[in-house]
Every structure is written in structure tokens, then in C-alpha cells.
ROZA-281524 format. One line per 3 residues: for each residue x, y, z of N, C-alpha, C. Coordinates in steps of 0.05 Angstrom, whole numbers, plus 5000, padded with zeros to 4 digits. Atoms other than C-alpha are relative to their C-alpha. Layout:
<recs>
X,Y,Z,X,Y,Z,X,Y,Z | ...
</recs>
This chain:
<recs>
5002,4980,5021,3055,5885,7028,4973,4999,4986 | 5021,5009,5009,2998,5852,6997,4977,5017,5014 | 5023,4991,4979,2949,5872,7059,5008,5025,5001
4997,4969,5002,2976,5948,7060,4994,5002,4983 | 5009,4990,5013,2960,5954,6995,4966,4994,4993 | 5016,4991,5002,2899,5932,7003,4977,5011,5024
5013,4971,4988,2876,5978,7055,5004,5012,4992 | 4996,4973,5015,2896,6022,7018,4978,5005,4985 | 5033,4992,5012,2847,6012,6968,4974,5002,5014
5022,4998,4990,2794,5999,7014,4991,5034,5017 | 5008,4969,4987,2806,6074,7052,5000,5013,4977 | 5010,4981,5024,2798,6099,6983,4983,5000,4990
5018,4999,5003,2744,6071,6972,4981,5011,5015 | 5025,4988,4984,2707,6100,7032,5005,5026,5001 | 5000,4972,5004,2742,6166,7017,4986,5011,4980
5017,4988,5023,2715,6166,6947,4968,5000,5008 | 5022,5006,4992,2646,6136,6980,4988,5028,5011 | 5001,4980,4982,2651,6201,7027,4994,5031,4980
4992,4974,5010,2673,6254,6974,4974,5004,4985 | 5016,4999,5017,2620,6234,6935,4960,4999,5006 | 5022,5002,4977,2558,6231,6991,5009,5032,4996
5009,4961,4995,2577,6313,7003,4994,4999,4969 | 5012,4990,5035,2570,6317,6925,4976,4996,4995 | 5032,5004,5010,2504,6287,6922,4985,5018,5026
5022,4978,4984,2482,6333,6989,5002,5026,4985 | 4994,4979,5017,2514,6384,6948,4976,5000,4984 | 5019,5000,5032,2469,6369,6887,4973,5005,5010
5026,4994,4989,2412,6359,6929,4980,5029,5013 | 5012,4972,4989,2412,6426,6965,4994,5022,4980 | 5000,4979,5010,2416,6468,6901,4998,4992,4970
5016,5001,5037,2384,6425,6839,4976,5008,5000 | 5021,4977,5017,2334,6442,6800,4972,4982,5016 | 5026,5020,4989,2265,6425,6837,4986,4984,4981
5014,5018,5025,2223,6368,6801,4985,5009,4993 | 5025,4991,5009,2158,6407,6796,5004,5027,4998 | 5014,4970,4993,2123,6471,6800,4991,5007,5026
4996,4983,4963,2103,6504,6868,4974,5025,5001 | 5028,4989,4994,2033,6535,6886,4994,4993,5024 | 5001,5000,4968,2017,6559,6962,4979,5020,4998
5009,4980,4989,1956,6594,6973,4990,5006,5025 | 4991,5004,4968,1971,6589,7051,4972,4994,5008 | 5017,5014,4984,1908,6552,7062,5000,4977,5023
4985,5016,4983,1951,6504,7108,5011,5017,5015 | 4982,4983,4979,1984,6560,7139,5032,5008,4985 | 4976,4985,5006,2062,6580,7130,5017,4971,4998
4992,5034,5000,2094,6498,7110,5029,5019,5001 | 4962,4982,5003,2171,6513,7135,5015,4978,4984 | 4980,5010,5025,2190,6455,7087,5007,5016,4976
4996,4985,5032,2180,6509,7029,5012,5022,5014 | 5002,4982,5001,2183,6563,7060,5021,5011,5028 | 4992,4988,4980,2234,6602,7105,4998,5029,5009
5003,4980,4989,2221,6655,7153,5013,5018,5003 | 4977,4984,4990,2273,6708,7154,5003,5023,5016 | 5000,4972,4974,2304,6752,7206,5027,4999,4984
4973,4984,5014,2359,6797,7173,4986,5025,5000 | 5004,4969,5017,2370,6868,7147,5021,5007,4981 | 4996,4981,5020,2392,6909,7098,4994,5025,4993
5012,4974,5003,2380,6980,7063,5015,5020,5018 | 5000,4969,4988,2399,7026,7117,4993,4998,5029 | 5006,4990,4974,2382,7049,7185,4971,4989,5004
5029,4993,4995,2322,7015,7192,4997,4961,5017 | 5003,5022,4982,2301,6943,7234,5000,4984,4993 | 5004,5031,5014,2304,6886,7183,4972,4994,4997
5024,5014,5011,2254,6840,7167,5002,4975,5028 | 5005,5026,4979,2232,6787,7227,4980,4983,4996 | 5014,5016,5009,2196,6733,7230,4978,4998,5022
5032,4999,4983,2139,6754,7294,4985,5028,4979 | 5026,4989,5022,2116,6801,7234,4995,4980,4980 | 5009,5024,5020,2100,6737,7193,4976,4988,5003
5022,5010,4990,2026,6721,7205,4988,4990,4985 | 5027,5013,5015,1979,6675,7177,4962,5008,5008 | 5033,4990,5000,1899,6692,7167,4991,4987,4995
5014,5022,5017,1851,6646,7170,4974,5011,4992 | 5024,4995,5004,1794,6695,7170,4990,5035,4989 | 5023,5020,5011,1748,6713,7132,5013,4983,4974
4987,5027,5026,1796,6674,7075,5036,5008,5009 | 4972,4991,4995,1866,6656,7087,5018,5014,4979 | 4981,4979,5020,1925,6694,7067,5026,4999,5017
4971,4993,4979,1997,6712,7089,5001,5034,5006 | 4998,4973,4995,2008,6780,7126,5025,5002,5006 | 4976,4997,4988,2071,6808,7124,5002,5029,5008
5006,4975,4989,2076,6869,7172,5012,5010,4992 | 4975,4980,5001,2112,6929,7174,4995,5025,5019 | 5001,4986,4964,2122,6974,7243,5007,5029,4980
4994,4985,5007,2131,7043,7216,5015,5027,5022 | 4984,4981,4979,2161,7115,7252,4975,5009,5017 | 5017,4992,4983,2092,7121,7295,4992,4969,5020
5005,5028,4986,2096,7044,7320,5010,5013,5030 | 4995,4994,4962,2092,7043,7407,5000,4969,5012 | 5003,5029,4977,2088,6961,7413,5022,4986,5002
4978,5011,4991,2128,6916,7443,5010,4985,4974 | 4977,5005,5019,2163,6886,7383,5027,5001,4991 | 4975,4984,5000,2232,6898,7368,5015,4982,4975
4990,5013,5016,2278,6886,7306,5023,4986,5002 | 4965,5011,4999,2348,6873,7289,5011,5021,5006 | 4985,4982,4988,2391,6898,7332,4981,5025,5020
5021,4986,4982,2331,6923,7381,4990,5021,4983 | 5014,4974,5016,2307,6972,7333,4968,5004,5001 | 5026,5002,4992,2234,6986,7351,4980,5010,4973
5009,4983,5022,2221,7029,7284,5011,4991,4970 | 4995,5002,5028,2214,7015,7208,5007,4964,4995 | 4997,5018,4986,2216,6937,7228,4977,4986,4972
5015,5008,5014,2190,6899,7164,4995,4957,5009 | 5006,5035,5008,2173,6815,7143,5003,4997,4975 | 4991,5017,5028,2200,6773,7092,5008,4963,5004
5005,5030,5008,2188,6694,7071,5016,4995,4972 | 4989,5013,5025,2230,6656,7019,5006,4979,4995 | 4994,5026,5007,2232,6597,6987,5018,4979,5008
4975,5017,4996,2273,6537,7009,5010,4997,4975 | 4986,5011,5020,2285,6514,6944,5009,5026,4981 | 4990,4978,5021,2326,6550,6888,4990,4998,4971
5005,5009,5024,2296,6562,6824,5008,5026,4979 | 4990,4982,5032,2320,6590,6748,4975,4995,4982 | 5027,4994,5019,2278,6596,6692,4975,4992,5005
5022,5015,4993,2215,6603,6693,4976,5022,5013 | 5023,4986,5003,2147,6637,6715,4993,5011,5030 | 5010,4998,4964,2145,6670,6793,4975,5025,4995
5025,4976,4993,2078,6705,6801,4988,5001,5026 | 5007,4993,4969,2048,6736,6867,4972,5016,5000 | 5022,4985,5000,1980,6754,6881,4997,5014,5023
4986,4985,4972,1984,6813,6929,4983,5024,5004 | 5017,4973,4992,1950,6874,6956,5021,5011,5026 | 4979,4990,4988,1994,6923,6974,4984,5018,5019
5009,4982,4982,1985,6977,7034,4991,5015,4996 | 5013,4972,5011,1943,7040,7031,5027,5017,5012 | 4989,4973,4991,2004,7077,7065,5031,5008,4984
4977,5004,5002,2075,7099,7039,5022,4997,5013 | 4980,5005,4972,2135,7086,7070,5020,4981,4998 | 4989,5027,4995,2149,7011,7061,4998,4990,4968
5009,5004,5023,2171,6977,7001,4991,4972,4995 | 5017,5022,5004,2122,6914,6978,5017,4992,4973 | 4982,5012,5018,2176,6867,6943,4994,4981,4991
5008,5039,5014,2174,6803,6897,5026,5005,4980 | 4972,4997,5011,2247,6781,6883,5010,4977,5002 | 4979,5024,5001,2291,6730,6863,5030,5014,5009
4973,4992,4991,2357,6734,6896,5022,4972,5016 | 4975,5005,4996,2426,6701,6902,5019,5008,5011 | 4979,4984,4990,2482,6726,6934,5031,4979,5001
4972,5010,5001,2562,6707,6919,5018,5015,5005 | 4978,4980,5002,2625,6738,6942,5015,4980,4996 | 4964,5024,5017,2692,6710,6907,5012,5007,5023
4967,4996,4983,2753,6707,6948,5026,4994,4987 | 4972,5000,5007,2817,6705,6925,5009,4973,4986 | 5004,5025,5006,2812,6634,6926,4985,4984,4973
5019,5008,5023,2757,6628,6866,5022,5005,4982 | 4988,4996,5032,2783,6626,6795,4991,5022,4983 | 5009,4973,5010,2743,6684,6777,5003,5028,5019
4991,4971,4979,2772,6733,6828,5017,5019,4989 | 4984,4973,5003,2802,6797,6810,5003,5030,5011 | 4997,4982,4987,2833,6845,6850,4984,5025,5000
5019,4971,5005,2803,6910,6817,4976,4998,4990 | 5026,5002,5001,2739,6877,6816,4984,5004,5020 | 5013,5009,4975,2681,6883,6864,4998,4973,5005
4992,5030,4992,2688,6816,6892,4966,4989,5000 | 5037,5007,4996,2595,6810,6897,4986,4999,4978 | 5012,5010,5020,2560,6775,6847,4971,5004,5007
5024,4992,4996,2496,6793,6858,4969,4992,4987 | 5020,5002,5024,2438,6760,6826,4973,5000,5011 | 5017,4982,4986,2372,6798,6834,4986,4997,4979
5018,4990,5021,2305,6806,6790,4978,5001,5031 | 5019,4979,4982,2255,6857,6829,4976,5009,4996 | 5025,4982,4998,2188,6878,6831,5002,5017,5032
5011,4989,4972,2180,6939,6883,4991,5027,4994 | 5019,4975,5000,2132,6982,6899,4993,5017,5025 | 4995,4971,5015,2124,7047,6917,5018,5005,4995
4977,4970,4996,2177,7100,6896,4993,5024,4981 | 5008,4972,5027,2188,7164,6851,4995,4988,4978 | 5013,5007,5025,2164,7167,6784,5035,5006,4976
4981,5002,5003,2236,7166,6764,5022,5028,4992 | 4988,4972,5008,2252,7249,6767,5008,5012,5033 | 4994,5002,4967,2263,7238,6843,4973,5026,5015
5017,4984,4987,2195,7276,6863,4965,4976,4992 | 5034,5015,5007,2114,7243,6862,5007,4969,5015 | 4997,5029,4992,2133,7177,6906,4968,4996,5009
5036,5012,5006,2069,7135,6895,4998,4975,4988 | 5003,5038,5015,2045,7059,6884,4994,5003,4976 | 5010,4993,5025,2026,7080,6818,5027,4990,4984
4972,5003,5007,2103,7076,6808,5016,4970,5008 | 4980,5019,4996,2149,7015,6809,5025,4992,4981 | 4977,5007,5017,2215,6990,6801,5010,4977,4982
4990,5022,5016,2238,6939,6760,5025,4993,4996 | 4973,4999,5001,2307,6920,6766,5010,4966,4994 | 4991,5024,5012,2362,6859,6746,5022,5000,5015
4972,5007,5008,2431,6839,6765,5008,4963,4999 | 4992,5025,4993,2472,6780,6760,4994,4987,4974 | 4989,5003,5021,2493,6771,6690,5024,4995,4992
4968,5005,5012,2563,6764,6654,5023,5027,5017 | 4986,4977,4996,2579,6833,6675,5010,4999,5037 | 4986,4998,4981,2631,6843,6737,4992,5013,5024
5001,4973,4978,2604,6866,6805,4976,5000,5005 | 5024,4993,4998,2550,6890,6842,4988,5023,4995 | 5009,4975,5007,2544,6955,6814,4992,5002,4975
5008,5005,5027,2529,6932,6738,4967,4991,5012 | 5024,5007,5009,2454,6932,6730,4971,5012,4995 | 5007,4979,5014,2396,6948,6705,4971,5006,5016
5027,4996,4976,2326,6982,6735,4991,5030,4982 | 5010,4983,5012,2273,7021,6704,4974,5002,5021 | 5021,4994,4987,2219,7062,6733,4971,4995,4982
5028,5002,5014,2141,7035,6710,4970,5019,5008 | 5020,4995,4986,2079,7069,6717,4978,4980,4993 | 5026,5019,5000,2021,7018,6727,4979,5006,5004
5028,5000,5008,1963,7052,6730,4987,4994,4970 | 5009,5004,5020,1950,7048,6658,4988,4970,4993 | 5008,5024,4998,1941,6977,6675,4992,4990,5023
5019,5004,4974,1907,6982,6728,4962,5029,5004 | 5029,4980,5016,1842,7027,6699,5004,5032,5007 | 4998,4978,4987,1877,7087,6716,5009,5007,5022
4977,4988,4954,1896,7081,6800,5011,4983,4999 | 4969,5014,4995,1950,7069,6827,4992,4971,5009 | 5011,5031,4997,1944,6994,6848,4995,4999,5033
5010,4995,4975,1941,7013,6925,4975,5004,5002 | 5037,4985,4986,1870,7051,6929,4979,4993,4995 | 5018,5016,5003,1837,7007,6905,4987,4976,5016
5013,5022,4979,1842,6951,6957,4997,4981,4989 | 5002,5026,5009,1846,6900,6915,5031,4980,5000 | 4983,5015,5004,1890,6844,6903,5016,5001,4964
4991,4997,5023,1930,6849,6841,5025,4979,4986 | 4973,5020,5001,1987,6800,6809,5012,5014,4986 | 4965,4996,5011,2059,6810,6791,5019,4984,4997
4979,5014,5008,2105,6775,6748,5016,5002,4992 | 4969,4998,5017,2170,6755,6727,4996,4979,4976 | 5002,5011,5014,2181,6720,6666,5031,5001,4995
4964,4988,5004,2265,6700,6661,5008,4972,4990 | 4981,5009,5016,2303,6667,6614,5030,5001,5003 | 4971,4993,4986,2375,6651,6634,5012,4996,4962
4979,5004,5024,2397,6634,6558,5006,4977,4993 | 4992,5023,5000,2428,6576,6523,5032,4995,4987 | 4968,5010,5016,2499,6560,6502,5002,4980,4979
5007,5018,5033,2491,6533,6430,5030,4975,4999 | 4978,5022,5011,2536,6470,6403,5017,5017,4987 | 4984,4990,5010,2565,6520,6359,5027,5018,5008
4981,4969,4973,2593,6564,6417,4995,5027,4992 | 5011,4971,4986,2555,6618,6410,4973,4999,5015 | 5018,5012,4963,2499,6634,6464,4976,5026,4974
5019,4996,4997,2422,6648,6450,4999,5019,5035 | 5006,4981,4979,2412,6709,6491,4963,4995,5030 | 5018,4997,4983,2367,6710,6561,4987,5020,4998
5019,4979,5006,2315,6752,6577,4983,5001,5032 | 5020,5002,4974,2268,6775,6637,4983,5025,4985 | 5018,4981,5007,2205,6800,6627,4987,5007,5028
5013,4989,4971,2157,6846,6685,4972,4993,4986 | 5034,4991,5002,2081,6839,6684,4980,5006,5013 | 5029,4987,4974,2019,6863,6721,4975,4996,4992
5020,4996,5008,1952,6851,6716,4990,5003,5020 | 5021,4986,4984,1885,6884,6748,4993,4974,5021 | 5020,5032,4991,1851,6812,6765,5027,4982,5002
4978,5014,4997,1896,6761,6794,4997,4975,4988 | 5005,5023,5024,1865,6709,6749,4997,5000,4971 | 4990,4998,5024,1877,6742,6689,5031,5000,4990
4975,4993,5012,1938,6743,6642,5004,5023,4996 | 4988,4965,5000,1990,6792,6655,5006,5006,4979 | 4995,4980,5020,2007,6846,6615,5030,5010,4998
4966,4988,5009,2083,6865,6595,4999,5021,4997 | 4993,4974,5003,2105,6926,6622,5020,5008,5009 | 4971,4990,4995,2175,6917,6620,5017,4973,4995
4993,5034,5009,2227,6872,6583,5028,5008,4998 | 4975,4995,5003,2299,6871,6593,5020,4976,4987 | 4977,5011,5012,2344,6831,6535,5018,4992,4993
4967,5006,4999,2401,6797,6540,5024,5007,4969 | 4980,5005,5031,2458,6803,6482,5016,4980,5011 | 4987,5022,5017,2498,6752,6449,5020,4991,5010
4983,5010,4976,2560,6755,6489,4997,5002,5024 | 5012,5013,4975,2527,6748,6551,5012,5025,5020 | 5001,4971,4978,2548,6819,6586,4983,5015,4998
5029,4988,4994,2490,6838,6606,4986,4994,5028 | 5007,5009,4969,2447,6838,6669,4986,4982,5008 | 5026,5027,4993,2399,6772,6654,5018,4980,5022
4999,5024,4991,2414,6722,6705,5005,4979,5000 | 5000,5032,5002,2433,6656,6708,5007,4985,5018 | 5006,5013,4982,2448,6629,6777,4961,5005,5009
5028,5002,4986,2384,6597,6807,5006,5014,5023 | 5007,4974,4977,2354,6637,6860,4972,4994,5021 | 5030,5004,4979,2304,6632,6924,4989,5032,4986
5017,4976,5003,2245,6673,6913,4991,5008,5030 | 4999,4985,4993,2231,6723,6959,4971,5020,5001 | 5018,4983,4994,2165,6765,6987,5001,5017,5025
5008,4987,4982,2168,6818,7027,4992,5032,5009 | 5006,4972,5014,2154,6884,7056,5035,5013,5023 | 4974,4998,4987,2220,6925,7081,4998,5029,4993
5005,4974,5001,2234,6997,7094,5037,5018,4987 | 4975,4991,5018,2289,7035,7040,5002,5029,5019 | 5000,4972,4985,2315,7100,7090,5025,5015,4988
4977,4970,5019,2368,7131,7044,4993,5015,5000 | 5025,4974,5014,2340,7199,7052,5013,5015,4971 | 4994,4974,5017,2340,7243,6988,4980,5014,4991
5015,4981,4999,2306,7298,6973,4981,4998,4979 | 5025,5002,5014,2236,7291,6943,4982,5018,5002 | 5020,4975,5011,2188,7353,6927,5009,5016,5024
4985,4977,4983,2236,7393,6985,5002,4984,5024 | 4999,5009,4980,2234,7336,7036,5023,4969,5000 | 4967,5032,4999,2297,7279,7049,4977,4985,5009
5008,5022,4997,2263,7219,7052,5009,4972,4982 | 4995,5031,5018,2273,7137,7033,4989,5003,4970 | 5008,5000,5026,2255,7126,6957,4968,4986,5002
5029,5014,4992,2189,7093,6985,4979,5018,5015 | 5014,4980,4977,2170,7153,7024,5006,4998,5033 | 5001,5005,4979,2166,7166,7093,4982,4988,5010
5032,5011,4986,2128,7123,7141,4988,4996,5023 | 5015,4985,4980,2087,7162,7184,4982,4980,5004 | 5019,5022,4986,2044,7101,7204,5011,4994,5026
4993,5015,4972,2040,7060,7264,5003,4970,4984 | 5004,5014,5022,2023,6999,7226,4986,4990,4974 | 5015,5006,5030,2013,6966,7156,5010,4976,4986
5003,5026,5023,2013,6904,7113,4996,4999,4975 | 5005,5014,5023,2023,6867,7054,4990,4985,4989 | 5014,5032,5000,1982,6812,7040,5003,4989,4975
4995,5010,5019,1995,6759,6994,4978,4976,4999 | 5029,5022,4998,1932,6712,6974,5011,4965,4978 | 4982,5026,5011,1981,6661,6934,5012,5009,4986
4979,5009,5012,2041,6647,6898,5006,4983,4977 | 5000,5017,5029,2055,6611,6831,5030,4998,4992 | 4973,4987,5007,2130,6590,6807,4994,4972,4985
4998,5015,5020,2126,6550,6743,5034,4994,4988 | 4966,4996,5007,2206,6528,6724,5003,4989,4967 | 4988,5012,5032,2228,6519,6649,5016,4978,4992
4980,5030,4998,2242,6445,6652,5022,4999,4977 | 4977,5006,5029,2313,6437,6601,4992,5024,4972 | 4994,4985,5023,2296,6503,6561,5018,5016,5006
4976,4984,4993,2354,6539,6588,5020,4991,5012 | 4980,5019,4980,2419,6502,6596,5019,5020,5014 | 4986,4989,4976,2451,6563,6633,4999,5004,5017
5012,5005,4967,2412,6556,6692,5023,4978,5004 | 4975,5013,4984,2463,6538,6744,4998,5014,5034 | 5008,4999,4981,2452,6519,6816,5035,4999,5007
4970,4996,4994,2513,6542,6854,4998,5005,5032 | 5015,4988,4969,2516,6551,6939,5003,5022,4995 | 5010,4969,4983,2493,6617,6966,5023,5008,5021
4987,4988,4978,2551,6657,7002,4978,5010,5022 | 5021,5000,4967,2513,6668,7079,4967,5001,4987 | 5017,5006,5001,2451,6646,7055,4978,4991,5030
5022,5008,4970,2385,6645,7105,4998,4971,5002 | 5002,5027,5004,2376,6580,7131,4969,4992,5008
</recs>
């Protein structure tokens, strides 16, 4: 009796040994990184940071792959992320063989919440394709979660967006001049709660649109998940948008969305891979008498994004609602 009971303890101890090894891979895959994070792909494309993705989304159109993912070493490096448009003829092919509208997108291995993602980028002279910089999450409940409810949408969605081109928000004038700014993945239920405002950025850009110029330009997020006071009530989050002309100047705020008090609202607070890419939106609707995507049509053959570096500063312990949680089908 003696010796059964203690195997006993001893297979409990290698159960607990066990339960508690997935908890620390657990912890490992989706804490908070120790530093900050600066790539200006003078090494090339490192796949410890950085994963290549092949997926889609949007619509009728070829995903995002990873033989449009190129590195430049010349005349200065950079990352090129393609995009095959409705006049492409080369051998390439997307998701699901799709030969047309066939974008690239790179994202972070690691997950990060609060904190500072900026992109220094030079978008395409053509329209068509939209040139993204996004934090994103993705959760669906099941039945099984504790926060499941039937007459809920079951997709948690947590999203903060820069994209550029579309309309100027009267569904007619689609132009880089224009961008969106959008949120979800707040308190509020669903993936249909959230929020998105149309900017125009020439005014901070000396007037043109930020395309025709040919330059490189940066775009930031600035996001606050919030804090849950001792007292039990909550210090509201926040995400701010910015843009500036020069990618070594400080951006400019031109666009700030506020959390309230009881926390339904669309700020964020699962951590999130960040996200660059370019991808083609084909919902057509009707813009100055012609159905087209919200990005335009894109009558190219090809066109690029280029990104000349990356910056993601994290808000070490100023926001204790940041919360690393797994990723329902997350890229791997």
C-alpha cells in the first residue's frame, strides 16, 4: 500500500512537471517580448522575426504569397512587397491558382500590445492595391469558452489599420491622398463593432497625395490598451494614427480614437502580430459610375510597396490590460 501510494505521487509529480512545461511553452509563445524591434532589412528577410505569409482574404482576389516577398540589396536595401494586378501575364500564381490581383504580406513572429509600431514606406504610383500597416489578432469562441453566446457573433477580432488608397469617404475620388484608419477588438461583442474613419493626408504631406511624390513616408500607430485601477474602475485606452512627410521626423496626429470608462469600445487589448502588406480589396461598388474595390481598380501589370524599415517600441508595465492570449488559426 505504501509503494502504490507512492507512485502515485511520483506520476503526479511528472503530470504536474508536464502540465506545467505546456504552460511555460504556452507563456513563451505569446509573452510580452523583452525589448523593442528595429529591421531595416539590411540582413535580408530574418524568419526568426519575421513570417512570410501565404493566405487570403477580402474577396475574389489571390491572397498574399510569399514568391512576392523580395529583398533589395540595390542601390540600398529594402523589402518589396509585390502586387500582380488585372494586366499581370507571368508565371506566378496565388491562392487557389489565381493568376490575378495576387498581393505580399510579412508579420511578425512575436506578439506585441502597447506601444509604438511605425513603418517607413513608399507606397505605389498605381491604384488598385491596398498598402497596409496592421496589428491583428484573430479569436473565435466556441461554445466551449465562458464567454460564448449564442446570439453573438462568435469573432473577436482585434485589428488597428493603416490603409491606403480608397474614397474620400462619399464613395467617389479613390486616391492615396485618402486613408483609412480603423480599430476593433475592444469590450464590445463581435466582429462587426468598430470603428474607421476616412483621413486626408495631403495636408501633411505639402499638399500631394503621398504616392506622387516617390518618396518614402512613415506611418504610425500609437495604442494604449488601458489599465484596471485597484479601485475597480478602468483608465480608458486609446490609439492614436500619425504620418509624417520625412521618415525621420516626428509624426503628426491625424487621427485619435478614445476609449471610455467601461471599456465598450473598440481600443484593443489582446497583443497582436504586426502586419505589412500590400493586398487587393474587390468588393465592387460603385464609384464616380464605375463598380470597383474601395482601392480602385488595378489596371496594372505590376507594382510595389516598399518598406525601408520598421520600428515597434512596447510600453513596458504601462498598461496592465495588455493580454497575450493564442491566436485561433494563426500563420505559422
Amino acid at each position: 500500500m505504501h509503494h502504490k501510494f507512492y507512485g502515485f505521487i511520483v506520476n503526479m509529480k511528472y503530470i504536474f512537471m508536464i502540465f506545467f512545461a505546456i504552460l511555460l511553452c504556452n507563456n513563451i509563445a505569446f509573452a510580452a517580448p523583452p525589448a523593442g524591434f528595429y529591421d531595416d532589412f539590411s540582413q535580408g528577410i530574418d524568419s526568426n522575426r519575421w513570417i512570410v505569409v501565404n493566405k487570403q482574404w477580402g474577396g475574389n482576389n489571390g491572397g498574399v504569397i510569399g514568391e512576392n516577398v523580395h529583398w533589395v540589396m540595390k542601390p540600398d536595401h529594402y523589402l518589396e512587397l509585390v502586387g500582380h494586378g488585372n494586366l499581370y501575364h507571368g508565371p506566378v500564381r496565388g491562392i487557389n491558382g489565381h493568376k490575378l490581383r495576387v498581393g505580399a504580406a510579412i508579420a511578425t513572429r512575436n506578439y506585441y500590445a502597447s506601444g509604438i509600431f511605425s513603418v517607413c514606406a513608399k507606397t505605389p504610383p498605381e491604384l488598385g492595391a491596398t498598402s497596409a500597416f496592421w496589428l491583428f489578432h484573430y479569436t473565435e469562441l466556441t461554445p466551449q469558452d465562458p464567454d460564448y453566446k449564442s446570439d453573438e457573433d462568435p469573432i473577436r477580432n482585434s485589428e488597428i489599420d493603416w490603409e491606403t488608397p480608397t474614397d474620400n469617404g462619399h464613395n467617389s475620388e479613390i486616391s492615396y491622398r485618402y486613408a483609412r484608419t480603423n480599430a476593433w477588438g475592444g469590450q464590445k461583442p463581435g466582429d462587426r463593432h468598430y470603428f474607421t474613419q476616412t483621413i486626408d493626408l495631403a495636408p501633411y504631406n505639402n499638399g500631394i497625395d503621398p504616392n506622387k511624390d516617390h518618396l518614402y513616408h512613415k506611418y504610425e500607430i500609437i495604442w494604449h490598451s488601458g489599465n484596471n485601477l485597484p479601485d475597480g474602475t478602468r483608465e480608458p485606452g486609446s490609439v492614436t494614427w500619425l504620418f509624417a512627410h520625412d521618415c525621420n521626423a516626428p509624426g503628426i496626429v491625424v487621427n485619435r480614437l478614445n476609449g471610455i470608462s467601461n471599456g465598450n469600445d473598440d481600443v484593443p487589448y489582446r497583443a497582436a502580430r504586426f502586419w505589412l502588406g500590400i493586398w487587393f480589396p474587390v468588393d465592387p461598388k460603385l464609384y464616380r459610375g464605375e463598380y470597383t474595390g474601395w482601392a480602385g481598380t488595378p489596371d496594372f501589370d505590376v507594382t510595389s510597396l516598399d518598406i525601408k524599415w520598421v520600428s515597434i517600441t512596447p510600453f513596458i508595465g504601462t498598461d496592465n490590460r495588455d493580454t497575450w492570449v493564442p491566436e485561433t488559426g494563426a500563420v505559422q
